[in-house]
C-alpha positions in Angstrom: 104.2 116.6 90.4 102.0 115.5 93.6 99.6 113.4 92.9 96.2 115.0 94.0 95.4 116.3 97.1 98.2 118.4 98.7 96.0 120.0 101.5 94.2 116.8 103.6 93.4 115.6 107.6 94.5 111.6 107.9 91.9 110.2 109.9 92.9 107.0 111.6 89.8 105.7 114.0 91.0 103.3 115.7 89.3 100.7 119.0 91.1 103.1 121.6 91.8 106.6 119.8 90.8 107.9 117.3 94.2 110.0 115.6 94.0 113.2 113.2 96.6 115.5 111.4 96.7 117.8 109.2 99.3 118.3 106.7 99.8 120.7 103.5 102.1 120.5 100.6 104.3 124.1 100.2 107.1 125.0 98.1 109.7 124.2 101.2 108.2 120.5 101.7 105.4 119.0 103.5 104.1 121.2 106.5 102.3 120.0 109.6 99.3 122.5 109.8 98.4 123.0 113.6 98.2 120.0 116.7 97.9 116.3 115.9 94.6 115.0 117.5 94.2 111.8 119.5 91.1 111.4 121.3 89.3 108.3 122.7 87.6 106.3 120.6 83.9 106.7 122.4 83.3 103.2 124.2 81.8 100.3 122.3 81.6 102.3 118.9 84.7 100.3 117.4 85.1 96.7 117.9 88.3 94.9 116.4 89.1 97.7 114.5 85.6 97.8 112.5 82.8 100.4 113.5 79.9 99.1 114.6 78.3 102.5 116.0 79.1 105.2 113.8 76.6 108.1 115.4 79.1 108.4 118.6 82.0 108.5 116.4 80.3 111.2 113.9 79.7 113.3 116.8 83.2 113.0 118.9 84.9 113.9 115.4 82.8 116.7 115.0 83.9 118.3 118.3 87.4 117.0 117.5 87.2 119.0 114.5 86.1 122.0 116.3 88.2 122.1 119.3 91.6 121.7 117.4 90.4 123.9 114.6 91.3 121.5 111.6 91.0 123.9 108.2 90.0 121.4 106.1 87.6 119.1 105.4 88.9 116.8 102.9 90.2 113.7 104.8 91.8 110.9 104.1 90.9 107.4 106.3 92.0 104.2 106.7 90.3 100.8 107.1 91.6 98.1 109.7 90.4 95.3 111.7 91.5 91.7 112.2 88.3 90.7 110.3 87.4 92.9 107.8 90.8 93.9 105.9 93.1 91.8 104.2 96.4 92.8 102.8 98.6 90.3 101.4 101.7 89.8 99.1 100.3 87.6 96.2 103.4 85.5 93.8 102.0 85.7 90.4 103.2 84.7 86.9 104.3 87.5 84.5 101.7 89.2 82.8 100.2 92.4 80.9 98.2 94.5 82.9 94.8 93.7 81.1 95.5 89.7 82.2 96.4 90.6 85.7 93.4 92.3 85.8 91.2 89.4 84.8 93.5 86.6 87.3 93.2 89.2 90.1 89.3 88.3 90.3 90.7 84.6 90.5 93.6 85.5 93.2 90.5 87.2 95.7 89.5 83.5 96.4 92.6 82.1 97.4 94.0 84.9 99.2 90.8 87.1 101.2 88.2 85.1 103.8 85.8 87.1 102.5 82.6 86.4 99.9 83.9 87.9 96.7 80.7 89.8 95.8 81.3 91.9 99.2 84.9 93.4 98.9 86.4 96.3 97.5 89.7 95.7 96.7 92.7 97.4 94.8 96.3 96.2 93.6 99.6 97.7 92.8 101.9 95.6 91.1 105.4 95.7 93.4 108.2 97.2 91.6 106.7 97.2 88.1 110.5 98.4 86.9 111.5 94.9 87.4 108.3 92.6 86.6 109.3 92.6 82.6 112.8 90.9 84.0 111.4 87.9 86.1 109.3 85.1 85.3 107.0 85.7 88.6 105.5 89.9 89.5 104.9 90.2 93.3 101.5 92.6 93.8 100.4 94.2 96.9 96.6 93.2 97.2 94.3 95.0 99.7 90.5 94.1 100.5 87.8 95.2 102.9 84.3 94.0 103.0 82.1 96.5 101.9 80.1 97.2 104.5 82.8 98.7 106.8 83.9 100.7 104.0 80.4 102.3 103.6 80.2 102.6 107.4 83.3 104.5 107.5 82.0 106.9 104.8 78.6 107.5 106.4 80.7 108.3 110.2 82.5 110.9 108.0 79.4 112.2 106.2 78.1 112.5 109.6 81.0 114.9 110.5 80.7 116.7 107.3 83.8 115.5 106.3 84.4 114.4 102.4 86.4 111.5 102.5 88.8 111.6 99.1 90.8 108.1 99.8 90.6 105.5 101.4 93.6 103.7 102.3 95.2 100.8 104.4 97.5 101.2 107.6 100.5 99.1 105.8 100.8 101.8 103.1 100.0 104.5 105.7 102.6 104.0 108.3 105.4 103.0 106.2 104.5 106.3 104.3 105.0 107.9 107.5 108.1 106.6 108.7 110.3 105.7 105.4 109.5 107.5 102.4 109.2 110.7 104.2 112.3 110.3 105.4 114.6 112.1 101.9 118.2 110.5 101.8 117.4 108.3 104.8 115.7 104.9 104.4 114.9 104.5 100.6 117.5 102.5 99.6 117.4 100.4 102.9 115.1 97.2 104.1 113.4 99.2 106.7 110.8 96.8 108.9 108.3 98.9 110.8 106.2 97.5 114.1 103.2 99.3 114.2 101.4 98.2 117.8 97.8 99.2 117.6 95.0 98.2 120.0 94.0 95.0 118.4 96.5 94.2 116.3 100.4 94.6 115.5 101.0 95.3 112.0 104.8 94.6 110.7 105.9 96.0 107.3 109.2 95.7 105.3 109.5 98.5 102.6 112.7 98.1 100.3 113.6 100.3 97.6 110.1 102.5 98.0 107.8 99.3 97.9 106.2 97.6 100.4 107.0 94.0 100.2 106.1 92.0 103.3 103.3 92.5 105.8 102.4 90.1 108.4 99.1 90.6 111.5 100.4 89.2 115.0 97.3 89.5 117.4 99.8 90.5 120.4 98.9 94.5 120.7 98.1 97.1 122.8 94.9 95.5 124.2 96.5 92.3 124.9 98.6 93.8 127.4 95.9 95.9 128.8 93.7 92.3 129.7 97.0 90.8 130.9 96.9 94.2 133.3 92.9 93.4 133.9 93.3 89.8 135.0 96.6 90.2 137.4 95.6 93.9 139.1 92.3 94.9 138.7 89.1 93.6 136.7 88.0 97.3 136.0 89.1 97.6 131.8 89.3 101.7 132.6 92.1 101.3 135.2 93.6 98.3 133.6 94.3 100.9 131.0 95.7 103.8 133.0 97.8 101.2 135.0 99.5 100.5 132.1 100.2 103.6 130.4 101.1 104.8 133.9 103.4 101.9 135.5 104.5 100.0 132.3 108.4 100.0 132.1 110.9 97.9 130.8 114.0 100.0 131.3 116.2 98.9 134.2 116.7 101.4 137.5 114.0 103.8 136.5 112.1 104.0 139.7 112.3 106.5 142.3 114.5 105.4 145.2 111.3 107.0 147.2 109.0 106.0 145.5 106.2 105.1 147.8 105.6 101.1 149.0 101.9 101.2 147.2 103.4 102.4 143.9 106.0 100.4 143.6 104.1 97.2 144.3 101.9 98.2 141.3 104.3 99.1 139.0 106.0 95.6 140.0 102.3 93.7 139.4 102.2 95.6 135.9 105.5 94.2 135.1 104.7 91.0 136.2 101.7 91.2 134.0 102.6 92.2 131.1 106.0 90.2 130.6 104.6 87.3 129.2 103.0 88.9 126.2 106.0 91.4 125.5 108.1 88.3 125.5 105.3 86.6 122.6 105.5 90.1 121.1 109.4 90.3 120.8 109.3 86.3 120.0 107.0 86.9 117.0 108.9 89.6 115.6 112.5 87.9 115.6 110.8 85.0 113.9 109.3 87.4 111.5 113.1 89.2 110.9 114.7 85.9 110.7 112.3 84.9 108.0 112.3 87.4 106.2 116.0 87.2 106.2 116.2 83.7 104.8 113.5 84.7 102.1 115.3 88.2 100.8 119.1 87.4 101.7 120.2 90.2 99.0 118.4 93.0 100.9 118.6 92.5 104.7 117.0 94.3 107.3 118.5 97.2 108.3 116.8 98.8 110.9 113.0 98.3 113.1 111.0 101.0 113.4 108.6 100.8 116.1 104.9 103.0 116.3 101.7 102.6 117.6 100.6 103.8 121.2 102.1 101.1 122.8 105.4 101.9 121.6 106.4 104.4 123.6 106.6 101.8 126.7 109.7 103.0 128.5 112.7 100.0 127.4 110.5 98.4 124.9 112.6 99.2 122.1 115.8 98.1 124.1 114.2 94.7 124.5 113.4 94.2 121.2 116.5 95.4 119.8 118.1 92.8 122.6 115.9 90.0 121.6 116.2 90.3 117.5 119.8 91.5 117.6 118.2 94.7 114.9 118.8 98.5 115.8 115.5 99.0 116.8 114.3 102.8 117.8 110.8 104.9 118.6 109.7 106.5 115.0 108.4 109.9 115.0 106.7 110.7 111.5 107.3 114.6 112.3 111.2 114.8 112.6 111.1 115.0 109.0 107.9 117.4 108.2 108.3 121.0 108.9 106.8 122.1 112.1 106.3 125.4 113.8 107.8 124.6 117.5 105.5 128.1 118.5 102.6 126.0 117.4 103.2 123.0 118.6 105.6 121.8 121.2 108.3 119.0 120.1 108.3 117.3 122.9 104.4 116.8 122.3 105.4 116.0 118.9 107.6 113.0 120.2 105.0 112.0 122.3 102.2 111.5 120.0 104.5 111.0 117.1 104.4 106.9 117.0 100.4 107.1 118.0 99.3 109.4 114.9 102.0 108.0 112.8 99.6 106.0 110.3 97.0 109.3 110.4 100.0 111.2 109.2 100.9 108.6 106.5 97.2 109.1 105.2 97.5 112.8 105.2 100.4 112.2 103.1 99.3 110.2 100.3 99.4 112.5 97.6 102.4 114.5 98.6 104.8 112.7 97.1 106.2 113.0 93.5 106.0 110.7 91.0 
């Protein structure tokens, strides 16, 4: 049986876009239920990933709400930020469920840089199948301070929107892109690259459990200020300069493409190839270390999402740099979707942007 709520909008608000979708549980499977939204984030209302004006944001979901025609109201929203979330991996030592509960208080202090007394925070024991066997229990520990959780609750109340969960982009996108996917990545070590604004988010799921997730601080926005400080100091066409020019497949440009052009898409290259090299860098030491750490389940494939990955050629060069079949994930190839409704190709566009907003809408979908 699902879980709970099989009719839901994810609601992923993010420093650039905010990202909506809205999914329903029928007899035939999951079904995407009219367009995914993604909207800018109203300037200066998110910062890092944390809200820090929620009237803005209140009001620009309220006329997102209306002009895509969302039917419900019950959302489900996820919390990020470099600063105010922490999801970690904790090693523990065996132990029944009313002891982990009292040593989890204890783990808070060693693993989140937050004051105790101002989280919420949840834990699922990894694998629990296989904790009774070992001496040590992996658990999957997520904290938020408390005050962005209650900001992101009051935006929504602002929208007349009932929030239902709230959930974390780990658990979200890999949602989205693996466990959706029925006889495909299950019983594979799938590592997914989620480039946000602020931060990239990598996540291995094995077996239907997330078991590694690592922050890098190379995203989206970091190649948008390399854009800034090379081209132009204006953030707004730093921006469209790079979703316009950025390309890393070879012999793409026009052979007439006009001299201005091509000398900007040249500078945007030249601007951004330092930080896609620190990007690809971090994430072949992150697949060669997670290599050396789980030797019995390697990686199989990287799966990459996030508005920045759908760069023309990025997924080439990764694959070329960490020697991993690496590909563009869209969450919707394995949802049913009305192509009368809603184009594919827009599907394929948005697809890696809205993939954790999908993953939220999802949460309860599954069976146990």
């Amino acid at each position: 049986m699902p879980r709970g709520i099989t009719h839901a909008l994810g609601l992923d608000i993010g420093s650039n876009a905010i990202k909506a979708v809205e999914l329903q549980l029928t007899s035939a499977g999951i079904e995407l239920v009219g367009t995914p939204a993604c909207i800018p984030t109203p300037p200066g209302s998110v910062a890092g990933g944390v809200i820090v004006d929620g009237a803005p944001i209140s009001a620009a979901l309220t006329d997102m709400i209306s002009s895509y025609g969302f039917g419900t109201r019950q959302v489900i929203a996820s919390v990020g930020g470099d600063t105010s979330v922490a999801v970690r991996i904790a090693s523990m030592p065996r132990m029944e469920r009313k002891e982990l509960d009292e040593a989890m208080q204890w783990e808070l202090d060693r693993q989140t840089p937050f004051p105790v007394d101002q989280v919420i925070f949840d834990y699922q024991i990894i694998d629990p199948s296989t904790a009774t066997e070992e001496e040590t229990m992996d658990v999957f520990l997520a904290v938020a301070q408390e005050d962005m959780v209650n900001a992101l609750v009051a935006v929504l109340g602002g929208a007349k929107l009932t929030p239902v969960h709230i959930d974390v982009e780990p658990l979200a996108v890999t949602r989205a892109l693996v466990d959706v996917a029925e006889n495909g990545y299950q019983d594979q070590a799938v590592m997914v690259v989620h480039i946000g604004a602020t931060t990239t988010e990598i996540c291995v799921e094995s077996s239907g459990w997330v078991t590694f997730v690592r922050t890098l601080p190379v995203a989206g926005n970091t190649l948008t200020d390399a854009v800034r400080e090379h081209i132009t100091g204006d953030e707004a066409q730093a921006e469209q300069a790079k979703r316009q020019f950025a390309n890393l497949a070879q012999g793409t440009e026009a052979a007439d493409e006009a001299g201005d052009i091509a000398r900007v898409r040249q500078a945007v290259q030249e601007a951004i190839s330092q930080p896609i090299f620190d990007l690809a860098d971090e994430v072949r030491r992150t697949v060669e270390y997670y290599q050396r750490q789980h030797r019995e389940e390697p990686i199989q494939i990287v799966l990459l999402s996030g508005g920045s990955a759908v760069i023309p050629g990025l997924a080439e060069f990764l694959q070329g740099e960490t020697g991993m079949t690496t590909q563009v994930a869209n969450p919707y190839q394995h949802l049913i979707c009305d192509e009368q409704e809603v184009a594919a190709d827009y599907l394929s566009d948005v697809g890696p942007a809205t993939a954790v907003a999908a993953g939220l809408a999802m949460r309860d979908m599954f069976q146990d």
